[in-house]
C-alpha positions as CSV (number, residue, x, y, z in Angstrom):
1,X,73.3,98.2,104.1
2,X,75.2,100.1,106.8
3,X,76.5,103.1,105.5
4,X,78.9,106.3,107.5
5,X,78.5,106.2,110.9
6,X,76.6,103.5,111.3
7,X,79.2,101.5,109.7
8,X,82.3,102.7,111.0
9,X,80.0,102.1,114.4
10,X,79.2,98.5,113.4
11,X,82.7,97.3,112.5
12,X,84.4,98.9,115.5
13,X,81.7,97.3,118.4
14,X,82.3,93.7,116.2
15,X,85.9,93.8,116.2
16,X,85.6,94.1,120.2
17,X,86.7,97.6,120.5
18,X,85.3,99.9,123.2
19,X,82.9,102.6,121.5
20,X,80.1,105.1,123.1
21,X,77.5,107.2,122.1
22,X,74.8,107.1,118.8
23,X,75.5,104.2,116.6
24,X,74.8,107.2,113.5
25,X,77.4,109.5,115.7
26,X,78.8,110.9,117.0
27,X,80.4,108.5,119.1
28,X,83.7,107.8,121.0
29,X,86.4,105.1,120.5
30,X,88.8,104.1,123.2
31,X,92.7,103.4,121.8
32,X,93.8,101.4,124.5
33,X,97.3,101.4,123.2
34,X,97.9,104.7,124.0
35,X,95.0,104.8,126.6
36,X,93.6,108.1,124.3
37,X,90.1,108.6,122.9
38,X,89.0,108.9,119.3
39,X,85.7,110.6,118.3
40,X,84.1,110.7,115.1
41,X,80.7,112.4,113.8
42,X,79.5,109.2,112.1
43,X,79.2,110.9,108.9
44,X,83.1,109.7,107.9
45,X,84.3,112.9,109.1
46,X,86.6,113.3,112.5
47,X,86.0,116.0,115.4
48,X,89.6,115.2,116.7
49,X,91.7,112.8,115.7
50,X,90.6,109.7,113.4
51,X,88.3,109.4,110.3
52,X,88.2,106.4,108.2
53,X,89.7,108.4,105.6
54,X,92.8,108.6,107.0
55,X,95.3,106.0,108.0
56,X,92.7,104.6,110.1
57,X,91.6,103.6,107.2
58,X,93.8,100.5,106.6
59,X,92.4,98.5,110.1
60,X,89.3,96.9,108.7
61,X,91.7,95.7,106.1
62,X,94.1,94.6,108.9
63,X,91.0,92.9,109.9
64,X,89.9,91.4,107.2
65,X,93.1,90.1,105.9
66,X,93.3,88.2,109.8
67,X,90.2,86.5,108.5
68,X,91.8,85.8,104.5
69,X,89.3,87.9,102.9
70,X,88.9,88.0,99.3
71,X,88.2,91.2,97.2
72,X,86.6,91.8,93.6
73,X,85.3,94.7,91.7
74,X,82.5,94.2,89.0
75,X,81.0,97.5,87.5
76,X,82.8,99.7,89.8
77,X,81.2,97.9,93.5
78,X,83.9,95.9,95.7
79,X,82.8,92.8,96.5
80,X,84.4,91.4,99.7
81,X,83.9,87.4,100.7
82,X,85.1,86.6,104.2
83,X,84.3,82.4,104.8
84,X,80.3,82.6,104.2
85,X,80.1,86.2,104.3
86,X,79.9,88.3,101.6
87,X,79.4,92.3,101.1
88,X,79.8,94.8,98.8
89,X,80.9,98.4,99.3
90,X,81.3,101.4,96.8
91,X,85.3,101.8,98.2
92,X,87.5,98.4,99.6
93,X,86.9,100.0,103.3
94,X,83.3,100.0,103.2
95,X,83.3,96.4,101.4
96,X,85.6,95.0,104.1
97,X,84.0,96.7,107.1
98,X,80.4,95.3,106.1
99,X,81.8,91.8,105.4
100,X,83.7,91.7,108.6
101,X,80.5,92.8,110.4
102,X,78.3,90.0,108.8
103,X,81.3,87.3,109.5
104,X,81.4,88.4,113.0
105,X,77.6,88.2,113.5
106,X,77.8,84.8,112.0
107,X,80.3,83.6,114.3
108,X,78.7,84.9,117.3
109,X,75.3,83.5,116.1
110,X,76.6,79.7,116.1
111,X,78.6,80.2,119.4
112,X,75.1,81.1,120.9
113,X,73.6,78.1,119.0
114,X,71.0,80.6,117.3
């Protein structure tokens, strides 16, 4: 399972959004809406200005509701189901980042015929 970083790292490059640097951090994402960087430490903590604590926190749900994800919780683990995709997570972020990672790996596996 992707976990921190590696994670936050993971759902950002699926979801077509410009980041650099170590997939475990710290790395750099570009906000091209207000042409401004963000840079994390890949352990959920922020140098400068985001952290997927913070309001940040609600665009992999922005995300996953674009692709009608569905969300459980069994024994305290989130269980998020996105078509065929399905992840868990100890929080709703986590759960939803993972899931849309695996959906968008799945999409970009048939597009290449793999």
């Amino acid at each position: 399972h992707l976990t921190d970083g590696a994670l936050e790292y993971a759902f950002l490059e699926s979801c077509g959004m410009p980041v650099f640097g170590a997939t475990d951090g710290p790395f750099v994402m570009r906000d091209s809406t207000n042409n401004s960087f963000m840079m994390f430490r890949g352990n959920n903590q922020n140098i400068e200005q985001a952290t997927f604590t913070d309001p940040l926190s609600l665009f992999p749900f922005t995300v996953a509701l674009k692709f009608s994800a569905k969300f459980s919780v069994e024994d305290g683990v989130v269980t998020c189901l996105i078509g065929d995709a399905i992840s868990t997570g100890l929080t709703y972020s986590q759960a939803a980042m993972r899931a849309v990672v695996i959906h968008n790996r799945m999409q970009e596996r048939k597009k290449s015929g793999v």
